[in-house]
C-alpha positions as CSV (number, residue, x, y, z in Angstrom):
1,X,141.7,56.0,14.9
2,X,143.2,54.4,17.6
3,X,145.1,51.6,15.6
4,X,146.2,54.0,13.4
5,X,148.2,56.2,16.6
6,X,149.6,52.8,17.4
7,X,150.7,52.5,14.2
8,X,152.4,55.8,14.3
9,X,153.9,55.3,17.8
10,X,155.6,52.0,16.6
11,X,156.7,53.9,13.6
12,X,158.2,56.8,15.7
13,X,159.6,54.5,18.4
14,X,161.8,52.5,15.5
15,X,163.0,56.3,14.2
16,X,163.7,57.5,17.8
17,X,165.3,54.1,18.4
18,X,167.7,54.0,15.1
19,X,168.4,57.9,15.6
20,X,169.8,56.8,19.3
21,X,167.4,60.0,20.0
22,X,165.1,59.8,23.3
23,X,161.4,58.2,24.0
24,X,159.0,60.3,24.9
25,X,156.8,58.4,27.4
26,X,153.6,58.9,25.9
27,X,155.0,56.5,22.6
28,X,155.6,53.7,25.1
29,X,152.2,54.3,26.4
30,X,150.6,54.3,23.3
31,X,152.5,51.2,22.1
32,X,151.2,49.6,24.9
33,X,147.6,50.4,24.6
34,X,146.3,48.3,21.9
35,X,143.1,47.2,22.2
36,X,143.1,44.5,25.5
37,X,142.3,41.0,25.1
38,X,140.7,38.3,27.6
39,X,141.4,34.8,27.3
40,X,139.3,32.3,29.0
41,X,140.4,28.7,29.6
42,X,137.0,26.7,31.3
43,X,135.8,23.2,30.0
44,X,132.1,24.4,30.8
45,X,131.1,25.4,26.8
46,X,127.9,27.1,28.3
47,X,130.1,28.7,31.1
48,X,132.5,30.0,28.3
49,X,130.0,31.2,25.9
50,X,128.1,33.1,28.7
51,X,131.8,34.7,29.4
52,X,132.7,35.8,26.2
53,X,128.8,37.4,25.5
54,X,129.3,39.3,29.1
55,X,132.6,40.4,28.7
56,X,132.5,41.6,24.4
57,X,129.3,43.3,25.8
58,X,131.4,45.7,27.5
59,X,133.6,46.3,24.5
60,X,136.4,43.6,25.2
61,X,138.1,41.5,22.8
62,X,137.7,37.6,24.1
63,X,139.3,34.3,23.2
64,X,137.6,31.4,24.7
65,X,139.5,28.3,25.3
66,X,138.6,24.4,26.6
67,X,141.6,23.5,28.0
68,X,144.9,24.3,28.9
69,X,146.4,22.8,26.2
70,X,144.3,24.3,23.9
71,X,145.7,27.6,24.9
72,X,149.2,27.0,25.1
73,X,149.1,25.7,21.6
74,X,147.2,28.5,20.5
75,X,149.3,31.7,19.0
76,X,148.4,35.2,21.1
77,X,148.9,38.2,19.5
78,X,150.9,41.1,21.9
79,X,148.3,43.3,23.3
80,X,147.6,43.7,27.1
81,X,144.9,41.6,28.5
82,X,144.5,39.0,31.3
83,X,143.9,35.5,31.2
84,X,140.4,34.1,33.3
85,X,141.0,30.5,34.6
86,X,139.2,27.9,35.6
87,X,141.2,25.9,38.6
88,X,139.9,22.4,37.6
89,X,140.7,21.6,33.9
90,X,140.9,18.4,32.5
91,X,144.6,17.2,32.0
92,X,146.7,20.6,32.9
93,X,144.9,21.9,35.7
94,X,144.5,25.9,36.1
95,X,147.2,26.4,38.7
96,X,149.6,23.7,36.0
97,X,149.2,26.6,33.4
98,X,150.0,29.3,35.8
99,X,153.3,27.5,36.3
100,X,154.1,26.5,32.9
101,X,153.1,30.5,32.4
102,X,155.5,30.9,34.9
103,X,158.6,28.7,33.8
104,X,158.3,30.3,29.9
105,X,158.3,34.1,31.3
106,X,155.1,34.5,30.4
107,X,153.7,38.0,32.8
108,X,150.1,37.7,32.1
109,X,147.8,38.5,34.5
110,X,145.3,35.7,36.2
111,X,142.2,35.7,37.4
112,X,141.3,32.3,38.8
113,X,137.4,31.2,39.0
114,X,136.5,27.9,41.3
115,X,133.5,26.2,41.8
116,X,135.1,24.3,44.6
117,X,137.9,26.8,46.1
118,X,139.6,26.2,49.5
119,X,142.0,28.3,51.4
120,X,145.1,26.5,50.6
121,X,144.5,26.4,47.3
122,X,143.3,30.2,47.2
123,X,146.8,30.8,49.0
124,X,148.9,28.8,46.6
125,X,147.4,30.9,43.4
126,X,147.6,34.1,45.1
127,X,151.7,33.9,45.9
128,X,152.1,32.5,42.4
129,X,150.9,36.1,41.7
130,X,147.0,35.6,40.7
131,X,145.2,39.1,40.7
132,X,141.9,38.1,42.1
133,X,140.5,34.2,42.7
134,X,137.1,34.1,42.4
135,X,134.2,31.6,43.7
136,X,131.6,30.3,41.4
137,X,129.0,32.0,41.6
138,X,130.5,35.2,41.2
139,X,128.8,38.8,40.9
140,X,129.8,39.6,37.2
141,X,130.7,43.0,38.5
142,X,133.5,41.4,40.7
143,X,134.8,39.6,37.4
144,X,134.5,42.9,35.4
145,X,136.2,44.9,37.9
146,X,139.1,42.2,38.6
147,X,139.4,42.3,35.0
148,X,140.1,45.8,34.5
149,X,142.7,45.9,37.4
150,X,144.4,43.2,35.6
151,X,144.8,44.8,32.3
152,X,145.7,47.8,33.8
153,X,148.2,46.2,35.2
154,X,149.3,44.4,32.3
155,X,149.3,47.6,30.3
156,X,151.7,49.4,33.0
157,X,153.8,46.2,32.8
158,X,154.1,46.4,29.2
159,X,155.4,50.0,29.0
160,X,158.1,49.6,31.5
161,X,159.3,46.8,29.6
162,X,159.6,48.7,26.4
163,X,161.3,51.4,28.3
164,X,164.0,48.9,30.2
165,X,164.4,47.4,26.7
166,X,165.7,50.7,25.3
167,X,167.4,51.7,28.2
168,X,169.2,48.2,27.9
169,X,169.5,49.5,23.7
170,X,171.4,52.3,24.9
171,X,173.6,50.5,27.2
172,X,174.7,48.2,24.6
173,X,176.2,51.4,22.4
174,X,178.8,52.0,25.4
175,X,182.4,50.6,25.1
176,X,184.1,48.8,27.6
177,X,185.6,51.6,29.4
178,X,182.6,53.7,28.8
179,X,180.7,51.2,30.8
180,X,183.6,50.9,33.4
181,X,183.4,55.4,33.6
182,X,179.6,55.0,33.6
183,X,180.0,52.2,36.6
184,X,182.1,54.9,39.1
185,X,180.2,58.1,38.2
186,X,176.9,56.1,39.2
187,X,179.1,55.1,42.4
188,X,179.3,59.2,42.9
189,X,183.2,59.4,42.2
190,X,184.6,62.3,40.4
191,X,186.4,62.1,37.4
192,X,189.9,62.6,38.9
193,X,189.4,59.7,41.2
194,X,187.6,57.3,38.3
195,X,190.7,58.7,36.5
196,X,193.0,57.5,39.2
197,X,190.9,54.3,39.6
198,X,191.2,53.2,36.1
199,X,194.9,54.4,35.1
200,X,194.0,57.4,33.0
201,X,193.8,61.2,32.3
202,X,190.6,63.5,34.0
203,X,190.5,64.9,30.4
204,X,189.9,61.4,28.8
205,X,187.6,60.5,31.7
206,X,185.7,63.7,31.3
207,X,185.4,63.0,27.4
208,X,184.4,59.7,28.0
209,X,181.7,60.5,30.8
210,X,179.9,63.1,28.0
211,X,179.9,60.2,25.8
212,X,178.4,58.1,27.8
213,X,175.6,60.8,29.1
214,X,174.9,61.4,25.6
215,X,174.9,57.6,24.5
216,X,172.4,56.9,27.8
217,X,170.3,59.8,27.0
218,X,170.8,61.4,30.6
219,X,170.4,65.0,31.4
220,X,172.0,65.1,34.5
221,X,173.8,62.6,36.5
222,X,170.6,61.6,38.6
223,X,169.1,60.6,35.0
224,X,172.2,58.2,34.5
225,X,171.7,56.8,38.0
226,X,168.1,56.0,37.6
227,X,168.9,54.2,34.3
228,X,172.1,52.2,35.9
229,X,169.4,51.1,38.7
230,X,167.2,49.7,36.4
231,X,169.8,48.0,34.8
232,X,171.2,46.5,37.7
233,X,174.1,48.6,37.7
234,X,175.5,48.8,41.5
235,X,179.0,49.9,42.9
236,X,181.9,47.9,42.7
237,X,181.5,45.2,46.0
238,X,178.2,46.1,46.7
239,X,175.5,44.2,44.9
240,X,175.4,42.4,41.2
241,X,178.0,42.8,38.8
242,X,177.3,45.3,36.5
243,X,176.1,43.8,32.9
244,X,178.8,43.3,30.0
């Protein structure tokens, strides 16, 4: 059942998407909650078959993994989930992979376990974003609970990804000057002085401002500022330039 309303939400997403027509927020939600997955890198076979029994026991779909190299050369299908890490892995050490995770753009949430933690270490996994570090042995409730924050986290994560991709969609229809009207209303100018700003008439500024609050999907002007924020959108001299 629940495959079947992702499969649904994907197919309504790509109609919305093609019909330039909004979102709705629960179709990003559901495309984002397939069923989670755990991987689990750990060179301790015993260690990773006791993982994988503990955490399929509580309904969760688990990869189980040597070495770090076996997982990067591994394919991963697009579900959230979380990865569980040992810290000492032969040849690509635990905190490596969270940097080669890192360098690829790779957001998946860590949990790192240790049977020989220290506070520098703890620190150094922790800033590169780690959700929890954890010292062998661990109360399994502690792992369970870490792992549920993490693909919760994952899961929100996903869906505002989704929705900056298709707000970035939208942004792509504009023209030029569309983007450039877009850029001063966001600023808080009205359409005589964005007229006066870019060497045109109101009326053509005014025509050009409903097309781009239809093209965005905005309802109001506070809509189109929300969307030029999480684009990156800023006025003119005071931040980043908006995108072309």
């Amino acid at each position: 059942m629940v495959l079947f309303r992702q499969e649904r939400a994907k197919e309504e997403f790509k109609h919305l998407a093609a019909a330039g027509s909004p979102v709705p927020v629960i179709i990003l939600t559901l495309m984002s909650s397939e069923r989670p997955i755990v991987f689990v890198v750990d060179d301790d076979q015993g260690f990773r078959e006791s993982l994988r029994r503990l955490l399929m026991s509580v309904g969760l779909s688990v990869e189980v993994f040597p070495s770090a190299q076996a997982f990067l050369g591994s394919p991963r299908r697009h579900a959230p989930g979380c990865l569980v890490l040992d810290v000492r892995l032969p040849g690509l050490s635990g905190l490596d992979l969270q940097q080669e995770l890192a360098n690829t753009d790779v957001t998946l949430p860590i949990i790192f376990l240790t049977g020989h933690g220290d506070i520098p270490m703890t620190v150094r996994a922790m800033k590169a974003g780690a959700v929890e570090f954890l010292t062998k042995p661990f109360r399994e409730q502690d792992l369970l609970d870490a792992i549920r924050h993490a693909i919760d986290r994952d899961r929100v994560a996903r869906a505002e990804r989704l929705e900056l991709a298709e707000i970035r969609r939208r942004y792509d229809t504009l023209t030029p000057r569309e983007r450039d009207v877009m850029a001063a209303a966001v600023a808080g100018l009205l359409n005589k002085q964005i007229a006066g700003q870019l060497g045109t008439s109101e009326a053509t500024v005014k025509e050009q401002r409903g097309h781009v609050m239809k093209k965005m999907q905005a309802g109001s002007l506070a809509d189109l500022v929300r969307s030029a924020s999480r684009l990156g959108i800023t006025p003119a001299g005071s931040g980043p330039t908006p995108p072309r």
